[in-house]
MARPA-518717 format. One line per 10 residues: their letters; for each residue x, y, z of N, C-alpha, C, O. Coordinates in nm, 4 decimals, decimal comma, m for minus. Layout:
! MARPA-518717
a> X Y Z X Y Z X Y Z X Y Z  ...
***
This chain:
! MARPA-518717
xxxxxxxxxx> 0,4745 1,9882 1,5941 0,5600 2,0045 1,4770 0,5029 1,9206 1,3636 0,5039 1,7979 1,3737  0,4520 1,9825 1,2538 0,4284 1,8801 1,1599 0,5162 1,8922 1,0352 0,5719 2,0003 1,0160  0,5346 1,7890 0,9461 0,6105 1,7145 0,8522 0,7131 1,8466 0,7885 0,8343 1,8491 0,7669  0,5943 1,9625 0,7685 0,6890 2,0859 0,6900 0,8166 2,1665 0,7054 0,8947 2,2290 0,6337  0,7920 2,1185 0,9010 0,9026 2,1630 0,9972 1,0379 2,1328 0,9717 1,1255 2,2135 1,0028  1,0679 2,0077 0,9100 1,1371 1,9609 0,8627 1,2367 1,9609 0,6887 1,3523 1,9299 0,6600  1,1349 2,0051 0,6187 1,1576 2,0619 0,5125 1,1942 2,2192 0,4857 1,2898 2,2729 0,4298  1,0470 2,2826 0,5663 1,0633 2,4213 0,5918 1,1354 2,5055 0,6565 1,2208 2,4391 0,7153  1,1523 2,6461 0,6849 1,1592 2,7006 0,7881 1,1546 2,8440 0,8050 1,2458 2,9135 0,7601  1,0379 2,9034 0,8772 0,9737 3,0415 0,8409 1,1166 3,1551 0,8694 1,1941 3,1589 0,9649
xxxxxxxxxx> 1,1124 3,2139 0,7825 1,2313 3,3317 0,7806 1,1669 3,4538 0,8133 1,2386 3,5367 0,8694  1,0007 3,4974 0,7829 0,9456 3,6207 0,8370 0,7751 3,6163 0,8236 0,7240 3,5113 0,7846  0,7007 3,7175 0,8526 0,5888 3,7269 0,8136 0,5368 3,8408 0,7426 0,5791 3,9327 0,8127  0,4635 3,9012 0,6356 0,4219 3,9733 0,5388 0,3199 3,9962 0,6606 0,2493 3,9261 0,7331  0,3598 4,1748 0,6386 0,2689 4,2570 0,7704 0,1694 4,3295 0,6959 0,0487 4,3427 0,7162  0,2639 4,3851 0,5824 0,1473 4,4535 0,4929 0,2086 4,4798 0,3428 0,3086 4,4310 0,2902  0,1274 4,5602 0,3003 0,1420 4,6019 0,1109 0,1962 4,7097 0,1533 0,1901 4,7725 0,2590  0,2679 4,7265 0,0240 0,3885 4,8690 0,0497 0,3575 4,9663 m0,1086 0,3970 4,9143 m0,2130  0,3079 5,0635 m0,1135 0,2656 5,0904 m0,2356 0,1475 5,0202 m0,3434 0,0528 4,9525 m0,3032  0,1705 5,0466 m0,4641 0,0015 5,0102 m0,5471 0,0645 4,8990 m0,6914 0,0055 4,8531 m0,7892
xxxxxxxxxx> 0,2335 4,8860 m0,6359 0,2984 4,7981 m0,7418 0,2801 4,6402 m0,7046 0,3226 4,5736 m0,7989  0,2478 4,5861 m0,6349 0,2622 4,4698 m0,5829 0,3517 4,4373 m0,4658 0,3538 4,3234 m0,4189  0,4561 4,5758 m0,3981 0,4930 4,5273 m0,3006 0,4727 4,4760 m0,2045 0,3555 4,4766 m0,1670  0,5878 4,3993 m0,1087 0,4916 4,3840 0,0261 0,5826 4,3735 0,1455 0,6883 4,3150 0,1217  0,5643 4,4207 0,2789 0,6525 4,4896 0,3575 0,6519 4,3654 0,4529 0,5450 4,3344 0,5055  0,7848 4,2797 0,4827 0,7967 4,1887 0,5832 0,8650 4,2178 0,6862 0,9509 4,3045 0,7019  0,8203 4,1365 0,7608 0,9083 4,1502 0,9481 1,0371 4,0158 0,9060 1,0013 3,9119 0,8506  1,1513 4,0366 0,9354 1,2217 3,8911 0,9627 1,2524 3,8571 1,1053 1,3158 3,9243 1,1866  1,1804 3,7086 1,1243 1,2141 3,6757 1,2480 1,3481 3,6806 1,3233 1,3698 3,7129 1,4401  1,4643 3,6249 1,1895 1,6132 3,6506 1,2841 1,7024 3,6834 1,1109 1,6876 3,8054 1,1025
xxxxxxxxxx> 1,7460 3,6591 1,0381 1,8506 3,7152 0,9911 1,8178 3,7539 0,8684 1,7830 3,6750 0,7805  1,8249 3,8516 0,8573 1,7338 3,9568 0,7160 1,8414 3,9296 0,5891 1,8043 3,9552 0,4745  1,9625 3,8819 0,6121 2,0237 3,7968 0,4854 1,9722 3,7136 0,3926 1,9628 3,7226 0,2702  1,9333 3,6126 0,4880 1,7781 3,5117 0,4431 1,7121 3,6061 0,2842 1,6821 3,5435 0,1826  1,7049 3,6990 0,2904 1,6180 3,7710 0,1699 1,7173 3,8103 0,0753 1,7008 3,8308 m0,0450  1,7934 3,8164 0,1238 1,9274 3,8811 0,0119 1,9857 3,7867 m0,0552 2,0091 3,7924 m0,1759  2,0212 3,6651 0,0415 2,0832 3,5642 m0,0231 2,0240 3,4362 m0,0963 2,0892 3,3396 m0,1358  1,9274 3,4498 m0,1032 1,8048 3,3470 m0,1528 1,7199 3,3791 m0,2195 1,6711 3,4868 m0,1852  1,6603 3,3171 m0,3353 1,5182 3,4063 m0,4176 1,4511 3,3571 m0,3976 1,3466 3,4064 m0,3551  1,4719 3,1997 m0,4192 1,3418 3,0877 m0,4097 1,2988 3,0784 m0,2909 1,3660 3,0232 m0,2038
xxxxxxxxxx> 1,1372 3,1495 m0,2595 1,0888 3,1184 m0,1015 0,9371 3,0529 m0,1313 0,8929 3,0671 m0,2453  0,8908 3,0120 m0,0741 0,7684 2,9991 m0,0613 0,6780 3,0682 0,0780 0,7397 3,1086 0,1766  0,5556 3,0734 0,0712 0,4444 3,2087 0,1005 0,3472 3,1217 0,1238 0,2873 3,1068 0,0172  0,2803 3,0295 0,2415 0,2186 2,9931 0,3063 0,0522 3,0422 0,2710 0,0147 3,1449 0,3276  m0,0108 2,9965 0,2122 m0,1698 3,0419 0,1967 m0,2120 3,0064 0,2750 m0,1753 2,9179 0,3522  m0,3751 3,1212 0,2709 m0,4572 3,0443 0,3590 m0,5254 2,9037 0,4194 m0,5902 2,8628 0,5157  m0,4670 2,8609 0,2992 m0,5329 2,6719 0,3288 m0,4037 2,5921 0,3883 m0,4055 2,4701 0,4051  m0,2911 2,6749 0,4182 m0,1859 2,6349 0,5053 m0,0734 2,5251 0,3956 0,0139 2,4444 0,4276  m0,1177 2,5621 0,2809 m0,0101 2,5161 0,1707 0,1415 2,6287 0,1173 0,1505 2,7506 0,1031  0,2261 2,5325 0,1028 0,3562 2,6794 0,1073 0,3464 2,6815 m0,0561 0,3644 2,5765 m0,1177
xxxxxxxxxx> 0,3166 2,8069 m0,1267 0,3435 2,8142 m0,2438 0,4749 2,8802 m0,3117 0,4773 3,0032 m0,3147  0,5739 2,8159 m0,3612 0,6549 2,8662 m0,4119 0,7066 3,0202 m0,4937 0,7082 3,0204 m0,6168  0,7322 3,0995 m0,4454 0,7412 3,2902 m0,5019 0,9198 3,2995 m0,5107 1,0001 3,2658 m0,4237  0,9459 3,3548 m0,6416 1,0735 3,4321 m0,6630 1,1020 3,5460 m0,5967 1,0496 3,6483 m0,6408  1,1738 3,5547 m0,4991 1,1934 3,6911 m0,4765 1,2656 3,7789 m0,6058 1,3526 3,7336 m0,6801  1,2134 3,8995 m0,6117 1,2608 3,9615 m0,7492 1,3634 4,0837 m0,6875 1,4693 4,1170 m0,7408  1,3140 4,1349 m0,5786 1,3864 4,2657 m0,4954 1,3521 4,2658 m0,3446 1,2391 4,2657 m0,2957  1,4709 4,2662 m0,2803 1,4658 4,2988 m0,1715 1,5523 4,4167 m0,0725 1,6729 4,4049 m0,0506  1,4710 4,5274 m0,0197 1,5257 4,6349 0,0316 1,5038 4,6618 0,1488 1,3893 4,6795 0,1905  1,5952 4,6687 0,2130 1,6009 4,7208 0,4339 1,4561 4,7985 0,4129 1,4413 4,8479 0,3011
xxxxxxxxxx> 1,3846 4,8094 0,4751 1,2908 4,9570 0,5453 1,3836 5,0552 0,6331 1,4351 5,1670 0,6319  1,3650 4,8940 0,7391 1,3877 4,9595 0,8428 1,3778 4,8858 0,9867 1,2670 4,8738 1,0390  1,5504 4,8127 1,0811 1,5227 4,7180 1,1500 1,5110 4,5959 1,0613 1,5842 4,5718 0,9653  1,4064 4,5190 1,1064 1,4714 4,3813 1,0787 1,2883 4,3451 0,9493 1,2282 4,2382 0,9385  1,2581 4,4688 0,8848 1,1705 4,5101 0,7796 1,1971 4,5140 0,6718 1,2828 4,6023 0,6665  1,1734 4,4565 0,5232 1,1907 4,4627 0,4390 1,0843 4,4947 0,3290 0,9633 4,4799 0,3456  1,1391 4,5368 0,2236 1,0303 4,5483 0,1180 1,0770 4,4913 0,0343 1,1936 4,4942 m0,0049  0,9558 4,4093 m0,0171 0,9649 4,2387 m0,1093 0,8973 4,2472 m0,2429 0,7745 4,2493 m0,2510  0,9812 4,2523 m0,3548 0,8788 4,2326 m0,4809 0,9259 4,0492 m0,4652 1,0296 3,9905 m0,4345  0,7658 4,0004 m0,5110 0,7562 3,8373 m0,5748 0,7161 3,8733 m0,6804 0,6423 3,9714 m0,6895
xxxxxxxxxx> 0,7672 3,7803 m0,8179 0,7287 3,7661 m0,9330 0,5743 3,7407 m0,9422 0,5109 3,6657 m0,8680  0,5210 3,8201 m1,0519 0,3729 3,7611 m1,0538 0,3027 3,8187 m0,9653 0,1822 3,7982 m0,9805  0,3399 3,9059 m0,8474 0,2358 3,9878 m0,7570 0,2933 4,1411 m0,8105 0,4059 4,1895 m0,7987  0,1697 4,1971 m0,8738 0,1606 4,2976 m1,0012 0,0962 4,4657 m0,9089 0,1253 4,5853 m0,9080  m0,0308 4,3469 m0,8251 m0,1133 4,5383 m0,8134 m0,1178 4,5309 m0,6284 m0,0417 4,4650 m0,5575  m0,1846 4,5835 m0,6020 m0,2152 4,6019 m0,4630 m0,3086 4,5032 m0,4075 m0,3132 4,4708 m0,2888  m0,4028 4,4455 m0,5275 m0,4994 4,3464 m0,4913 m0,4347 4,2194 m0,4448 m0,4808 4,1602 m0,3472  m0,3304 4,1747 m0,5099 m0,2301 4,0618 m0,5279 m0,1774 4,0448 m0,3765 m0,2062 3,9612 m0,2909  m0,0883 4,1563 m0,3748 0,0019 4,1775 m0,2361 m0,1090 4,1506 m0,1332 m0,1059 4,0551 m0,0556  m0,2024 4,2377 m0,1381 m0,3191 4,1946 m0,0166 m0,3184 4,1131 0,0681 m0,3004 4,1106 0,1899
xxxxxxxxxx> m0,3488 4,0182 m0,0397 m0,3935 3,8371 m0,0658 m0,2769 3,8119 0,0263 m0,3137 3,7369 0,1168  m0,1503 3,8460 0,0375 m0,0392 3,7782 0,1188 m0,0484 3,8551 0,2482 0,0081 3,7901 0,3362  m0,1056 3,9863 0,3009 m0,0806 4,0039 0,4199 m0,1202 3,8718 0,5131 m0,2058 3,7877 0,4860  m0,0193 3,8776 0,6510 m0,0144 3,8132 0,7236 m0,0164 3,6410 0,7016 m0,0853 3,5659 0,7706  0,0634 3,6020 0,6040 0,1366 3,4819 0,5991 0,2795 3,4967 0,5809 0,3506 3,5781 0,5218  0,2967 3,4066 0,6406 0,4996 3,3305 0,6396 0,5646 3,2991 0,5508 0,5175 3,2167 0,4723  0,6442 3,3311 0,5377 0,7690 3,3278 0,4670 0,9038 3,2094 0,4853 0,9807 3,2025 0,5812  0,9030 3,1480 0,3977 0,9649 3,0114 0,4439 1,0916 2,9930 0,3535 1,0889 3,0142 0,2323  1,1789 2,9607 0,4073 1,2841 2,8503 0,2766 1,3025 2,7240 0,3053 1,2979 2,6617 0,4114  1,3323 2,6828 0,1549 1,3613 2,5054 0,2127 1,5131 2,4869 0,2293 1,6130 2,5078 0,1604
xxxxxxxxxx> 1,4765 2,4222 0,3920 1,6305 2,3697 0,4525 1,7430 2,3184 0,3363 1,8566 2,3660 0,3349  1,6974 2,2139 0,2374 1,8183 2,1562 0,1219 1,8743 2,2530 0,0950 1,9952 2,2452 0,1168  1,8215 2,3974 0,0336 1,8486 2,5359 m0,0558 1,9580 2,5595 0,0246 2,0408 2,6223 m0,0413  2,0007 2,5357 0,1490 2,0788 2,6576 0,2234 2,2367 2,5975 0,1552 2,2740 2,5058 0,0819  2,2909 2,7003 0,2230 2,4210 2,6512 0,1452 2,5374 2,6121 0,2742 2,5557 2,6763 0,3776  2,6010 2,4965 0,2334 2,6659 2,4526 0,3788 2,7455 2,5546 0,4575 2,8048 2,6409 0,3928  2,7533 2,5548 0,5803 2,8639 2,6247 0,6846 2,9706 2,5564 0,6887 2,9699 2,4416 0,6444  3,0637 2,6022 0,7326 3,1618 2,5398 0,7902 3,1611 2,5034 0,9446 3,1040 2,5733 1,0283  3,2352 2,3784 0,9759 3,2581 2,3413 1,0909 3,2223 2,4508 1,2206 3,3132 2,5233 1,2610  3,1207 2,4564 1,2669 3,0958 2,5470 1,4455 3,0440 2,6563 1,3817 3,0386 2,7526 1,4582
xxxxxxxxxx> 2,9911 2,6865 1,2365 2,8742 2,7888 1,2033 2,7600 2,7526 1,2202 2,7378 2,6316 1,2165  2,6732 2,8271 1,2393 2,5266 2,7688 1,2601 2,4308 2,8733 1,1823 2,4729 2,9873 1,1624  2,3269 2,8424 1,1469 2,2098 2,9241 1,0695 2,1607 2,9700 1,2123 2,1738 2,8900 1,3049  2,1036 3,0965 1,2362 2,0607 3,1324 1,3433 1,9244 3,0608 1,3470 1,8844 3,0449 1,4624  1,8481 3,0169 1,2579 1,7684 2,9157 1,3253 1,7722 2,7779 1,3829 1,6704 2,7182 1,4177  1,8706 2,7384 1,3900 1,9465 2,6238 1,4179 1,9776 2,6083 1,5752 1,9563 2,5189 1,6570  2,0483 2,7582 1,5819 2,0971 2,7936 1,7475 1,9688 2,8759 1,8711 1,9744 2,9021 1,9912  1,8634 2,8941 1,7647 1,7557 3,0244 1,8256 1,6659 2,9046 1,9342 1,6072 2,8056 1,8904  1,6731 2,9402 2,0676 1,5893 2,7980 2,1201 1,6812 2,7057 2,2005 1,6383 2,6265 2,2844  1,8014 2,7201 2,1717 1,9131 2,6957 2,2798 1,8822 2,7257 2,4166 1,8374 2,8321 2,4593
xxxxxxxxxx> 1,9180 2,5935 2,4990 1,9460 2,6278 2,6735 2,0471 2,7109 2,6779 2,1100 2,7206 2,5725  2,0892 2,7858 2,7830 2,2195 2,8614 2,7473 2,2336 2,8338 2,8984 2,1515 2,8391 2,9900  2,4158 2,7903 2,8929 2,4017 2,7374 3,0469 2,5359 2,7542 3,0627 2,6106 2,7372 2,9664  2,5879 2,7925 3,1958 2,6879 2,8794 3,2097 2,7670 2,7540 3,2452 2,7198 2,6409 3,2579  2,9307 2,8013 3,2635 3,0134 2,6512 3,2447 3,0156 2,6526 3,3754 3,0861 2,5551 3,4013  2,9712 2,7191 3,5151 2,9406 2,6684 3,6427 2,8057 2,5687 3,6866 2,7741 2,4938 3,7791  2,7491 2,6187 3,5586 2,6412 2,5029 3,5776 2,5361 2,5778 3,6282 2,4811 2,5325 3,7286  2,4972 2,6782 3,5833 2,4421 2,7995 3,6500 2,3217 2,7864 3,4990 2,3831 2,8308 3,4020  2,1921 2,7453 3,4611 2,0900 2,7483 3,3989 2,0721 2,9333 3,3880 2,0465 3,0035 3,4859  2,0932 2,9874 3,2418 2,1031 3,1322 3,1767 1,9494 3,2083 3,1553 1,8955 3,3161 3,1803
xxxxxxxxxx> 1,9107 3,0478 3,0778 1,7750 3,1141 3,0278 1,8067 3,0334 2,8837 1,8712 2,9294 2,8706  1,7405 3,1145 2,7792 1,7322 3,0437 2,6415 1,7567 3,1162 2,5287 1,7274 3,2279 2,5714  1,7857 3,1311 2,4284 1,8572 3,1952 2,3316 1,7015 3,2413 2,2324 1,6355 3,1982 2,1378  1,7023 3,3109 2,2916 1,5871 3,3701 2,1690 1,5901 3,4719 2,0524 1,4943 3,4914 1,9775  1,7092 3,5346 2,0445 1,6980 3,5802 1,8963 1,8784 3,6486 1,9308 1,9541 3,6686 2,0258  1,8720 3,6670 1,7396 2,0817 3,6997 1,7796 2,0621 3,8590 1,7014 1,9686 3,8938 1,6293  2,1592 3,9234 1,7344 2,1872 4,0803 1,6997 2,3330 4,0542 1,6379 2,4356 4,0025 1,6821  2,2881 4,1265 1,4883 2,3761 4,1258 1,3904 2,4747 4,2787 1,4604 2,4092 4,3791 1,4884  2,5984 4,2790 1,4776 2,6386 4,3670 1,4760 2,7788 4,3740 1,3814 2,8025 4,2800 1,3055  2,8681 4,4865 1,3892 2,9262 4,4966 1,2823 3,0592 4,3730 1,3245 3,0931 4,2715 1,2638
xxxxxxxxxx> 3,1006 4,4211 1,4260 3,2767 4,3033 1,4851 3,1850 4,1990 1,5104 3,1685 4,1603 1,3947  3,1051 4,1172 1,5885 3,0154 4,0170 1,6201 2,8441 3,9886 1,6380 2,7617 4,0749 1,6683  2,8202 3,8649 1,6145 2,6780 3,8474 1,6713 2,7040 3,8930 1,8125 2,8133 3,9012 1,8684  2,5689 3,9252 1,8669 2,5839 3,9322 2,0079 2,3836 3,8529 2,0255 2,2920 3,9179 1,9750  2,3583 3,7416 2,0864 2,3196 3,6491 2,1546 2,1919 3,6984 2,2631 2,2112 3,7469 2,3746  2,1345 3,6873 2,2361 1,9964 3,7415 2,3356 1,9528 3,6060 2,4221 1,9207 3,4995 2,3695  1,9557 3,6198 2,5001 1,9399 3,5216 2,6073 1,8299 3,5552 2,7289 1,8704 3,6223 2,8239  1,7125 3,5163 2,7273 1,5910 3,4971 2,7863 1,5390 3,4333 2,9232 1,4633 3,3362 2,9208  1,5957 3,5093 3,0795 1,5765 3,3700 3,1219 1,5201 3,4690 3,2529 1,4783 3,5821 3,2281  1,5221 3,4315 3,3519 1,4775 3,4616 3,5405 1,5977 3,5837 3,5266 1,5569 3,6983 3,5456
xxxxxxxxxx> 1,7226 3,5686 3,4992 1,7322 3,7069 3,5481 1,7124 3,7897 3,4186 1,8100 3,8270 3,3536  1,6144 3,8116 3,3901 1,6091 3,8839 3,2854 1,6814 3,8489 3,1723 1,7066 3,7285 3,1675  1,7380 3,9393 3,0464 1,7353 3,9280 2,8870 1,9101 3,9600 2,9519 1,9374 4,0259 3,0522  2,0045 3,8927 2,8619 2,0758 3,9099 2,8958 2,1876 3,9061 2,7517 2,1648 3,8138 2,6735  2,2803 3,9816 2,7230 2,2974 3,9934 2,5793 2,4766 3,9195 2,5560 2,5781 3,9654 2,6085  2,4709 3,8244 2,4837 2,6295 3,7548 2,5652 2,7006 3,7603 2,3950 2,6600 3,6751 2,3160  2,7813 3,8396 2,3583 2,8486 3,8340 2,2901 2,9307 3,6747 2,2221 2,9963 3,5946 2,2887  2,9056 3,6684 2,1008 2,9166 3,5442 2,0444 3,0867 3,5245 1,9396 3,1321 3,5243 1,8252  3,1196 3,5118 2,0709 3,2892 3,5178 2,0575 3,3765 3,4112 2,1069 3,3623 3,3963 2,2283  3,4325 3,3594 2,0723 3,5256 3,2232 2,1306 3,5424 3,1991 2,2751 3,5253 3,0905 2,3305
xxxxxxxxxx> 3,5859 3,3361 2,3447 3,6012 3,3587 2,4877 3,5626 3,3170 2,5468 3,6105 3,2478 2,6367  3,3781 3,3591 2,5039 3,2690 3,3635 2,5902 3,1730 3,2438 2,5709 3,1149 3,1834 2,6611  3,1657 3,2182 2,4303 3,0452 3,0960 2,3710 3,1898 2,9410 2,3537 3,2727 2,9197 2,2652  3,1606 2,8725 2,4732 3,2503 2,7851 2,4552 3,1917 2,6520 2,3947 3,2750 2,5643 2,3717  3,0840 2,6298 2,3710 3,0180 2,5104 2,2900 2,8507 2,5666 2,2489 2,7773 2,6529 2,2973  2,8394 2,4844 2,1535 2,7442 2,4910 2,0730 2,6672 2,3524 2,0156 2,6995 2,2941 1,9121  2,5751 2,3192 2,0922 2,5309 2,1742 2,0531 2,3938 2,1466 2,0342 2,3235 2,0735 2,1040  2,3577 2,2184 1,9227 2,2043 2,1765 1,8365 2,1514 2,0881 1,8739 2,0435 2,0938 1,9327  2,2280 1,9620 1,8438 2,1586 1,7929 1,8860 2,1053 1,7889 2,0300 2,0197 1,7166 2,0809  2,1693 1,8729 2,0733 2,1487 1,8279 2,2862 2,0582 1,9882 2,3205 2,0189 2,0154 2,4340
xxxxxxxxxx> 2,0394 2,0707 2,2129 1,9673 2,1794 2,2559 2,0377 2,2871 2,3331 1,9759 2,3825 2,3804  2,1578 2,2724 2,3447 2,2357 2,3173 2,4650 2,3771 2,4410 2,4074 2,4375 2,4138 2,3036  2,4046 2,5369 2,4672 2,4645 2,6056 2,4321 2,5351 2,6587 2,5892 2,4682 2,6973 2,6850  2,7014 2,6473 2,5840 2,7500 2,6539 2,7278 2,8683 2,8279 2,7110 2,9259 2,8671 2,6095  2,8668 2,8793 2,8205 2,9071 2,9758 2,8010 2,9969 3,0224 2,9356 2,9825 2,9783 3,0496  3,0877 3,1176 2,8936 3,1671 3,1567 3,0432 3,1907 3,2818 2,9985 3,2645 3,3356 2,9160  3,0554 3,3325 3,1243 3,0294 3,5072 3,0871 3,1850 3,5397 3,1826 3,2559 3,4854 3,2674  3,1777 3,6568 3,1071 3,2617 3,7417 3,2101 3,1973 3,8287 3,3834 3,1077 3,9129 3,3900  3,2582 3,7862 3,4718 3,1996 3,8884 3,6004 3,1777 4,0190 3,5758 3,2742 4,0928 3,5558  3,0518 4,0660 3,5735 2,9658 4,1669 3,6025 2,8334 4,1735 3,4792 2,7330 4,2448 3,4795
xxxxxxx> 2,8847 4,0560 3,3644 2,8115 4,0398 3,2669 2,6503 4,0912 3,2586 2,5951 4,1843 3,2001  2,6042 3,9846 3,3458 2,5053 3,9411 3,3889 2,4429 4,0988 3,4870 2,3314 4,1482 3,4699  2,5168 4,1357 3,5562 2,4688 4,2466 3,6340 2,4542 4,3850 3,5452 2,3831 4,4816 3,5728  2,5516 4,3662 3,4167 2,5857 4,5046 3,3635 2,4282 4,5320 3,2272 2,3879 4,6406 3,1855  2,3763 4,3961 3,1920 2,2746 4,3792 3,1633 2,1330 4,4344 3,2354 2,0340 4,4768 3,1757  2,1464 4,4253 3,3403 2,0473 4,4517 3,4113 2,0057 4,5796 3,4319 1,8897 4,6051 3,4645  2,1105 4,6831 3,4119 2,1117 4,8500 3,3954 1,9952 4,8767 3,2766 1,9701 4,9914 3,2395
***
């Protein structure tokens, strides 16, 4: 982890140029809001410096894909220049949660551990759906998808890495289909 980790934190990566205007077509790692709700990002160069870019427009593709005008990237030559670097915001920018919200990069990387004491696996990416997140969870028995609802997600603890949960019986099996 070095120093930027701390300041930074990558929201996607620029896969390619989208047209001959300067667009440019990104992947987002976890919550494609990140682009909607923020302009000021910075765009990682090749010499591994984050340079500061306005987002000017941002539109779905398609999935968790967007198409990105930055101020100042004009032709196709421009956009180029950015395939395959990261996309970052700075942590200060975000705007506070309330009490037991979390930025999904905050929670992504979680132990997820059942309240029997039963080790889940690890929280590797969340699914926006319309009534709730629903929780992707990574572990030996396979990917397992745990709805992120009071019921079920009974603590949430960043500091300790740890995220405790009380699936419902057949959860775990009905996943496995």
């Amino acid at each position: 982890m070095d120093a930027d980790d701390n300041i930074f934190f990558a929201i996607g990566r620029i896969v390619k140029t989208h047209g001959i205007r300067g667009e440019v077509q990104a992947y987002s790692y976890s919550d494609i809001n990140y682009f909607f709700d923020y302009k000021d990002v910075f765009v990682q160069d090749k010499y591994g410096d984050k340079v500061p870019h306005r987002l000017v427009t941002a539109r779905v593709k398609k999935g968790r894909s967007v198409i990105l005008t930055l101020e100042g990237v004009v032709d196709l030559t421009q956009a180029g220049s950015l395939v395959n670097t990261e996309i970052f915001l700075d942590r200060s920018k975000l705007s506070p949660l309330t009490e037991g919200e979390y930025y999904w990069h905050e929670i992504e990387g979680l132990s997820v551990v059942s309240v029997g004491g039963e080790r889940l696996g690890v929280l590797s990416g969340v699914l926006a759906t319309g009534a709730h997140d629903v929780y992707i969870v990574k572990g030996e028995k396979g990917e397992i998808l745990v709805p992120a609802v009071e019921q079920i997600v009974k603590t949430i603890d960043p500091e300790k890495g740890l995220m405790l949960v009380d699936l419902p019986l057949g959860l775990i099996e009905l996943n496995a289909l």
